[in-house]
Every structure is written in C-alpha cells, then in structure tokens.
C-alpha positions as CSV (number, residue, x, y, z in Angstrom):
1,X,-20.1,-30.6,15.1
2,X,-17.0,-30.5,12.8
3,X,-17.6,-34.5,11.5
4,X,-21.5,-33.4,11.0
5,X,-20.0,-30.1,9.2
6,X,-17.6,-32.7,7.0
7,X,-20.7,-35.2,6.1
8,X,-23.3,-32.1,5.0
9,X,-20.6,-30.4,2.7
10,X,-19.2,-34.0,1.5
11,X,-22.4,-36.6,1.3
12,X,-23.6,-35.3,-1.8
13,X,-21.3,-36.9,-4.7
14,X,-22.3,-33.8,-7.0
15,X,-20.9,-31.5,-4.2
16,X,-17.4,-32.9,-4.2
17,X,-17.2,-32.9,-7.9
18,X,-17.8,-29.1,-7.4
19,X,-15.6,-28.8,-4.3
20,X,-12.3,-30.2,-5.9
21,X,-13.0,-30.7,-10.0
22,X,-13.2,-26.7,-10.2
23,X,-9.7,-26.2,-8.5
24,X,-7.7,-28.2,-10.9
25,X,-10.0,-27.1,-14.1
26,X,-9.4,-23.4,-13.8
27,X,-5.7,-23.9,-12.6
28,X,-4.8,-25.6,-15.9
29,X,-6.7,-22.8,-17.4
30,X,-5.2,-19.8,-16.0
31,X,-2.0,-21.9,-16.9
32,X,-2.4,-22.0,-20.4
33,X,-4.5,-19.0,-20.8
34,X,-3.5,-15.6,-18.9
35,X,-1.5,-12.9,-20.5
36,X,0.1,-9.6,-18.6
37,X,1.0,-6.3,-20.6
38,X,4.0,-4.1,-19.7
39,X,2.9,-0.8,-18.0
40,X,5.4,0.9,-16.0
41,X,8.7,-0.5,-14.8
42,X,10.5,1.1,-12.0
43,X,14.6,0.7,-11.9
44,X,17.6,1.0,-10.5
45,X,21.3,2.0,-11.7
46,X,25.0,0.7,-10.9
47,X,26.8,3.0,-12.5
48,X,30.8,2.1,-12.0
49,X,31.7,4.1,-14.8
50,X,30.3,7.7,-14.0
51,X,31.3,9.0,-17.2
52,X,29.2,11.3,-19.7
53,X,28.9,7.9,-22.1
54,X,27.0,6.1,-19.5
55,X,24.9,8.7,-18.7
56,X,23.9,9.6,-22.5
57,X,22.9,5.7,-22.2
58,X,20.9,6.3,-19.3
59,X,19.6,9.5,-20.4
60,X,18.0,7.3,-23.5
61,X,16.1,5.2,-20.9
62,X,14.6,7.7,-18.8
63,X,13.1,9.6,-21.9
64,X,11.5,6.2,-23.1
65,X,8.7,7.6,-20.7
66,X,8.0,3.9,-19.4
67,X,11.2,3.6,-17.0
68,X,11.1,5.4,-14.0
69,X,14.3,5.6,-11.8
70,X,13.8,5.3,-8.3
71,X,17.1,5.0,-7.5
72,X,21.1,5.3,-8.1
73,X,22.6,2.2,-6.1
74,X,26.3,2.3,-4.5
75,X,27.0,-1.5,-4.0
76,X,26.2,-4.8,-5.3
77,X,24.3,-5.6,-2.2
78,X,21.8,-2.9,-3.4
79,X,20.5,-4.9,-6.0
80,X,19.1,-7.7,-4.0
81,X,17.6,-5.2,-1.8
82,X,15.7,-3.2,-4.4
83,X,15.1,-6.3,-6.4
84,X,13.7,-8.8,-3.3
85,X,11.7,-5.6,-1.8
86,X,10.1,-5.4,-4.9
87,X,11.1,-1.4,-5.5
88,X,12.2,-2.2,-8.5
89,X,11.6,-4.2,-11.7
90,X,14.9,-3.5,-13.2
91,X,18.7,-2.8,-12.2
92,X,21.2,-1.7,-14.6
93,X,24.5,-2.2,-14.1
94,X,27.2,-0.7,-15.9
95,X,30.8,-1.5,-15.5
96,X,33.9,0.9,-14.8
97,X,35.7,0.6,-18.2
98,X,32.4,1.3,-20.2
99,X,33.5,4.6,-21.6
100,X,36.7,3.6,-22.2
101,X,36.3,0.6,-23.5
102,X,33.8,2.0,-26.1
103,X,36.5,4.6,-27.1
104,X,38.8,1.8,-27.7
105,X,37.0,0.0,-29.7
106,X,36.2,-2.9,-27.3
107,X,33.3,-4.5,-26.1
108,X,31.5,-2.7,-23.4
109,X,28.6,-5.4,-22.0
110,X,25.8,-3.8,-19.7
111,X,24.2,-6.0,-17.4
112,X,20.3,-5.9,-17.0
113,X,19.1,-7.5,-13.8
114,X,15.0,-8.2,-13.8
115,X,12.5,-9.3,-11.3
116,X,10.9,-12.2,-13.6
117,X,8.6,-12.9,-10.7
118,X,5.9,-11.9,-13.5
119,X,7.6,-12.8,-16.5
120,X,5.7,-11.0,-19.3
121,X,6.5,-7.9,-17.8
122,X,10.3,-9.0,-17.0
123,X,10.6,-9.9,-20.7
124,X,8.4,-7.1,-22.3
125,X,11.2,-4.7,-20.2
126,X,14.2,-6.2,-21.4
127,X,12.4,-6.0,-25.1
128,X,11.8,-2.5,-24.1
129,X,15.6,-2.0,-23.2
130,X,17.3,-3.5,-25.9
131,X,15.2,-1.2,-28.5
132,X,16.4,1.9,-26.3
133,X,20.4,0.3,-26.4
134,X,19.6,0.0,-29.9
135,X,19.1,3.8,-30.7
136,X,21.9,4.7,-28.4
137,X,24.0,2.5,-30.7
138,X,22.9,4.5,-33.9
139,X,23.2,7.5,-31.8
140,X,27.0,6.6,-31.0
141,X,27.8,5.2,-34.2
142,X,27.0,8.4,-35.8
143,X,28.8,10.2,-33.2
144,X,31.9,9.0,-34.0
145,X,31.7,8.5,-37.7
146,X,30.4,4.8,-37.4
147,X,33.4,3.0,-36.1
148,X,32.3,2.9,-32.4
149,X,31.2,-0.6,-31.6
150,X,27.9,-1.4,-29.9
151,X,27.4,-1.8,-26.3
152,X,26.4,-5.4,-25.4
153,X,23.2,-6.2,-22.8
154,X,23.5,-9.1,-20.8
155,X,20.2,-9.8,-18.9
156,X,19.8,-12.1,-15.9
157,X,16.5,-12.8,-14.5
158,X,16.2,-13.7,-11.2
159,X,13.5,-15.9,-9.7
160,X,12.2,-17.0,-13.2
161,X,14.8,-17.4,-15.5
162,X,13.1,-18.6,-18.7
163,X,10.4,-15.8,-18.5
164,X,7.6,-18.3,-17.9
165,X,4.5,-16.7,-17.6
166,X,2.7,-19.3,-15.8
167,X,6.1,-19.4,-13.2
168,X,3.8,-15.8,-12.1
169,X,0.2,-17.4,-12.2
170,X,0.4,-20.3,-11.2
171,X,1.8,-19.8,-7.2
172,X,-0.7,-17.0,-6.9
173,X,-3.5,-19.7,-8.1
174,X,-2.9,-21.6,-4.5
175,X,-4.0,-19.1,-2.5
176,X,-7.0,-17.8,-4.9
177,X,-8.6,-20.9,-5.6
178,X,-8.6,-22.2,-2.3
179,X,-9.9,-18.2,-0.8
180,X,-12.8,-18.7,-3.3
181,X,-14.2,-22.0,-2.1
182,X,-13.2,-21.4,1.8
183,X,-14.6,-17.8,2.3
184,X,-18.2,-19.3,0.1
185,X,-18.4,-22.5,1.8
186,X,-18.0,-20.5,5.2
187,X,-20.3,-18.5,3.9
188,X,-23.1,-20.8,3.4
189,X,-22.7,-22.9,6.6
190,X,-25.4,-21.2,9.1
191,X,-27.5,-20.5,5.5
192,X,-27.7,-23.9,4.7
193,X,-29.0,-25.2,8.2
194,X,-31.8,-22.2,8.3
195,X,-32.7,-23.4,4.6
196,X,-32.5,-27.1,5.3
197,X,-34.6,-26.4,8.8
198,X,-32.1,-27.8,10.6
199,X,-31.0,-24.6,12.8
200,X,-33.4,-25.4,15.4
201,X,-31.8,-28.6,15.9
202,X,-28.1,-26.9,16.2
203,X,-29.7,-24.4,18.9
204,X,-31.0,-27.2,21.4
205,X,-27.3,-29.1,21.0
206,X,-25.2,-28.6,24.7
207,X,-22.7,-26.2,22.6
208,X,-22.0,-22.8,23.1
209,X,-22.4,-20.1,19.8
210,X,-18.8,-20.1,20.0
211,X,-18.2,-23.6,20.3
212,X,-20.4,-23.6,17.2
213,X,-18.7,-21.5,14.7
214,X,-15.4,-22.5,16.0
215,X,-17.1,-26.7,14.6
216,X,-18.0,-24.7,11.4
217,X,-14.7,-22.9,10.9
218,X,-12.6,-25.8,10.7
219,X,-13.9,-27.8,7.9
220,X,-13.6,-24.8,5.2
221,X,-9.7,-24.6,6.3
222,X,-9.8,-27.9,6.2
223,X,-11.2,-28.4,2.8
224,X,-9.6,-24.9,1.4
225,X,-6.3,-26.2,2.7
226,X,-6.7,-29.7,0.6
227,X,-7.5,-27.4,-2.6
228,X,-4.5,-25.4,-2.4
229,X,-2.7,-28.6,-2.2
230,X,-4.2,-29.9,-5.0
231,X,-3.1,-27.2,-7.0
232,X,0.2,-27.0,-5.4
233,X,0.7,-30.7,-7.1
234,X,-0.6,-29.3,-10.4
235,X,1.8,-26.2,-10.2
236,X,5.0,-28.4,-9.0
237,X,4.6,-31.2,-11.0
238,X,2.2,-30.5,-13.7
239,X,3.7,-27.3,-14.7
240,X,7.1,-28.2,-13.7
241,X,7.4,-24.8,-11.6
242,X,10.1,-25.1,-9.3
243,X,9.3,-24.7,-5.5
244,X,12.3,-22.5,-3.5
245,X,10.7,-22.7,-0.4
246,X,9.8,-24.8,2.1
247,X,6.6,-26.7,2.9
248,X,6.0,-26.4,6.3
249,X,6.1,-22.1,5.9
250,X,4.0,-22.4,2.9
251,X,1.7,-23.9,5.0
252,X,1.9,-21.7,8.2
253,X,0.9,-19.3,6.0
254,X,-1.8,-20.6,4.0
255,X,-3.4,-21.5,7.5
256,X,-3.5,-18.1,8.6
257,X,-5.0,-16.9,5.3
258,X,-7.6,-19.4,4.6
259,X,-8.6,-18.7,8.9
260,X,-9.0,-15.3,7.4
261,X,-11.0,-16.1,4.9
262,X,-13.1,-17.7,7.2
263,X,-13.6,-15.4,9.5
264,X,-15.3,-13.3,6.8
265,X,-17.6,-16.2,4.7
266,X,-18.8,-16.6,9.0
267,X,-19.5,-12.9,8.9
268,X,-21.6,-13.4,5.8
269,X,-23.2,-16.8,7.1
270,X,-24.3,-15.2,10.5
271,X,-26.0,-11.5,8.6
272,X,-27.4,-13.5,5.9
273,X,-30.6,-15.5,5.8
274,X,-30.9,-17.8,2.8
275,X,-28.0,-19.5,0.8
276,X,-29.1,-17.2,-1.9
277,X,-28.8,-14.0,-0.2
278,X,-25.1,-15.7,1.2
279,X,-23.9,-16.6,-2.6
280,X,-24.9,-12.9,-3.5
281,X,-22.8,-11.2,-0.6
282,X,-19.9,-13.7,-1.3
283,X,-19.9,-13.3,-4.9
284,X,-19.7,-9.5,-4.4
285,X,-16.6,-9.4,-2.6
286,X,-14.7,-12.4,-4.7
287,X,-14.6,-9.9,-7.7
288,X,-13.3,-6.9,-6.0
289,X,-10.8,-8.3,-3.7
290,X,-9.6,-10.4,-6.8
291,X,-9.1,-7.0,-9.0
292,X,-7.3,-5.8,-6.0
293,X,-4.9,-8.7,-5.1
294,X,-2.2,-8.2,-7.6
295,X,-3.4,-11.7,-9.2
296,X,-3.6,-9.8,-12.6
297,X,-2.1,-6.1,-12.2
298,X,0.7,-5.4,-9.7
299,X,-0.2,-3.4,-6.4
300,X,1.9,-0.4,-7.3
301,X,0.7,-0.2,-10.7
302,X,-2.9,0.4,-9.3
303,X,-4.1,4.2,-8.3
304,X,-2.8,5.4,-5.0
305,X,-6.7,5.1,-3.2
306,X,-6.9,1.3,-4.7
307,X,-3.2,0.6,-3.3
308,X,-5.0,2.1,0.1
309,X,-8.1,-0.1,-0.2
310,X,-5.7,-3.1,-0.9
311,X,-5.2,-3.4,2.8
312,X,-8.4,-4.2,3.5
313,X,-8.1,-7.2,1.0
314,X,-6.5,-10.9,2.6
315,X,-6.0,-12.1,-0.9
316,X,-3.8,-9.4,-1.7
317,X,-1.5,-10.7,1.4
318,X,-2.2,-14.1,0.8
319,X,-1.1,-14.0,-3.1
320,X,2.0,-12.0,-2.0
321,X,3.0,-14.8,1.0
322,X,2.8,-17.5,-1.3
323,X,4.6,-16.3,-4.3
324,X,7.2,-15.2,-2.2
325,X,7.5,-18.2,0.1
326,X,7.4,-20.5,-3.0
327,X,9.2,-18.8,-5.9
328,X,11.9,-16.8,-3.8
329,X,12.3,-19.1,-0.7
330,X,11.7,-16.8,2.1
331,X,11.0,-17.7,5.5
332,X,8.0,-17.1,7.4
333,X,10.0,-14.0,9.4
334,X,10.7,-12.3,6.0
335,X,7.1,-11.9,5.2
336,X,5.6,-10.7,8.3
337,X,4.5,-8.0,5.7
338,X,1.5,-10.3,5.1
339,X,1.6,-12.5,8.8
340,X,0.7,-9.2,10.3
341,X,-2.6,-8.2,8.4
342,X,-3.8,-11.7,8.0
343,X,-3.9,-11.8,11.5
344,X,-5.6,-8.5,11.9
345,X,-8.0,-9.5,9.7
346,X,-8.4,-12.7,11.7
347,X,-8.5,-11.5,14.7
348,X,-11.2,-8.5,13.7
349,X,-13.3,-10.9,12.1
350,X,-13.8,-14.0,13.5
351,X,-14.7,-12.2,17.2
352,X,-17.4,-10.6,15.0
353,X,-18.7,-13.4,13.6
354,X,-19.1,-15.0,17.2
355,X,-21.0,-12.1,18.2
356,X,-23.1,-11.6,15.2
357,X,-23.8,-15.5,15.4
358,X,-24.3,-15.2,19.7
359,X,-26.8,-12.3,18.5
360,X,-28.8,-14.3,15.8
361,X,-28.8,-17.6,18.1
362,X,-30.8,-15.4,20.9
C-alpha cells in the first residue's frame, strides 16, 4: 500500500515539479520579501542603581505607551528566564553607579538586552529606546544647566545578533511549507482513488481500514519530511542562518508535527468525496491556522480569544518547536510545550480518521 501510495503521488513528472519546486520557490521568497512592524513590546528591568535618576529614565519608557513592564528582575539569572520564556522582548539593565556616575560627569552606559528571534521587532524596539534615551538626555541636560553627560545604550541581541529578518522567517518556513503539502496530499489520498475509480479495488485488497490509512499516512510524512529538508538546506546554506540545535530533535519533532498534520488531511480525505470538495476543506483551514501560528504576528500580540483558538492550531506548535530547536538550541525536553499538543492533536485525530474511514469503507 505505502510503495503504491509513493508511485500514484510520484509517477506523474508534472506532480513532482509541484511537490518539491513550490517549497524552494516560496522559501526564497518569504526570504527576500517579508516585512514585520513593531506593535507592543513587553520588558523587563535590572535596576542596580535604585536611585530617583534611574527611575526618571524608566519613567520615560513606560509613558512611550508601547513598552509594557511586566516585570522588575532581582538577578542576572532573570534575564535568561524572561528572555528564553519568551515574557519579554526587552531587559534593561542599569548598573549601580548610574546616578552617580551621571552626577560626576562620567559615563553611565545602560545595557539593553533584546529577543532578536524576530528581528524587525528586536531592532524597531531598540530604535524605539534610543529615541526615549534621547529625550531623557535633553531632559537631564536641561536639568542641570547642560553639563550632565548623556547616558550611553549598549544593546545585545541574543539569538540573532545582526537583526536579520529572514533569521525569523526562514526556520518558521520548515515547518509551514512542509504542513501545507502534507495535511493537502493527505487530504486527497482516499479522494483521488474514489475519483480515479480505483476505491473498489483498495476495498477487495486483504487489508484492514486501519491497515489502510496507516499505508496512506506514511508517504505524506514521508514526502512532508523531504520538503522541510529541502528548505532546511536553503535556510542553512542558502541563507547562511546558523543552526543552534541539533538534527536528530529537529527531526523528532518535525515527525510528530507533520503525523499531526496527517491525521487531519485523513480526516478530510475520509468526509470528503471528490478531490475538489478535499482541496476546498484543506484550503479553508491552511489560511486560518496560518494567521494563527505566529508565522507573521506573535501569539501574544493576537486578541485573547484568538491566543485561545491558537491551541487548536498544530502549526502554531510546530512553528514554535522549530524556531526554538533551531535558532536557540533547545532540547526536545525543553519544548514539551509543543510535544504535548502535537500529540494530542495526533492522538485525537488519526483514531478519527480510522473510524470515519472504517465507517465510509462499510
């Protein structure tokens, strides 16, 4: 069943042009050609100095109106915690001898840490922050009759230190391309035979309906794996995006997602009854769970009953796993965040495929 799967979705020379062409087209695309505005950044504040200077300077920030603090941090250690969590986009960090130093006429540096995961934002916020240090500095020059000297910024960005846009994009392309093809060619497996007239032929076979799907699973994971790896090579070594991470989780985790993904294009196959009908239903979730996987706006940026309906999404976990796995170098234990509802989702809906396909067999 799986090598007759392989030879019907692979034969036609017109249907691997579409199968693998596609993938590395809109990858150099999305490359080149997305763009991400600045909306709201959550931060975070060191503050060693704890004097009234420092928190003028913070006072500044928080009435920008587009920094939010979510939290005053106690120890270095904080920061990675806030930063890798994702709870903030930002961490200040001001040292003990600001005010003083200031008064003295010294330099008094502040350290900005950013989350350059998504670039654009990272460097649209540090933009943001050196404008706001830049009125403080008037502010504090006039204060004391012009002679104070200006407090420094020093910004680091972790996990994307040139602000690369396509540092962002490009990881979250492995896992969308390849959920696009799997979840439609999936979709169209039990559509095609009914079409083709060859269902009859599957029915009198010496399989079982679960023996069946599990012969049509396997060669959408099979082939959705391939295209994540083609754009894998076009994101490593086209794009010269640095991988942090390791292979084998990547992977693991791309397996459960694209198994996912398969579990609902089998869904689809088994309800609907002409490829036509199975392109429509698969074409009408792509573009919702896309808007809601954080490929283009950040989870927590979205309305709280979107964030909600977000769980319900696999793309939004599988776009999450392998940025993480690839740009931060987590292991597979760190991110059982997105392990845990893939699986759900696996587990939910490939038993209901089997039954809706046991059902339509009978």
């Amino acid at each position: 069943m799986i090598r007759k799967e392989l030879r019907s979705t692979l034969k036609d020379p017109a249907s691997r042009f579409v199968l693998f062409a596609p993938a590395i087209l809109q990858s150099l695309l999305f490359g080149y050609g997305a763009t991400y505005d600045l909306a709201s950044v959550p931060y975070a504040v060191l503050d060693y100095s704890r004097s009234p200077t420092s928190a003028a300077l913070l006072a500044h920030l928080d009435g920008a109106g587009v920094f939010h603090r979510i939290a005053n941090l106690e120890t270095p250690a904080d920061i990675a915690r806030v930063i890798n969590s994702e709870t903030a986009l930002m961490v200040m960090q001001i040292g003990p001898r600001f005010e003083s130093a200031l008064m003295a006429g010294e330099s008094a540096p502040v350290q900005v840490i950013l989350d350059a995961r998504n670039s654009t934002t990272a460097g649209s916020a540090a933009s943001y922050v050196g404008s706001i240090v830049d009125d403080f500095n008037a502010a504090l020059r006039l204060a004391h009759g012009g002679t104070a000297p200006p407090p420094g910024i020093q910004v680091r960005a972790w996990f994307n230190p040139n602000l690369e846009t396509r540092w962002y994009i490009m990881p979250a392309m492995i896992a969308q391309l390849s959920f696009m093809q799997t979840l439609l060619l999936a979709a169209l497996s039990v559509a095609r035979e009914r079409e083709q007239g060859t269902f009859d032929q599957t029915l009198v076979t010496p399989l079982t309906p679960v023996e069946i799907m599990i012969g049509k699973a396997i060669p959408p994971m099979l082939i959705g794996l391939v295209q994540a790896t083609l754009v894998l090579l076009v994101t490593r070594y086209w794009f010269q995006v640095p991988m942090a991470g390791s292979l084998l989780e990547l992977y693991g985790g791309l397996a459960l997602f694209v198994l996912a993904g398969v579990g609902i294009g089998l869904s689809i196959s088994a309800i609907a009854v002409s490829m036509q009908q199975a392109m429509q239903y698969t074409f009408f979730l792509v573009m919702p769970m896309t808007l809601l996987s954080g490929l283009t706006t950040p989870v927590s940026a979205m309305p709280r009953a979107l964030q909600i309906a977000t769980l319900l999404d696999p793309l939004r976990f599988g776009v999450d796993l392998v940025r993480r796995v690839y740009l931060e170098g987590v292991g597979l234990g760190t991110i059982g965040s997105d392990l845990m509802p893939l699986a759900i989702i696996a587990a939910i809906t490939l038993p209901s495929a089997a039954w809706l396909f046991r059902n339509r067999l009978v």
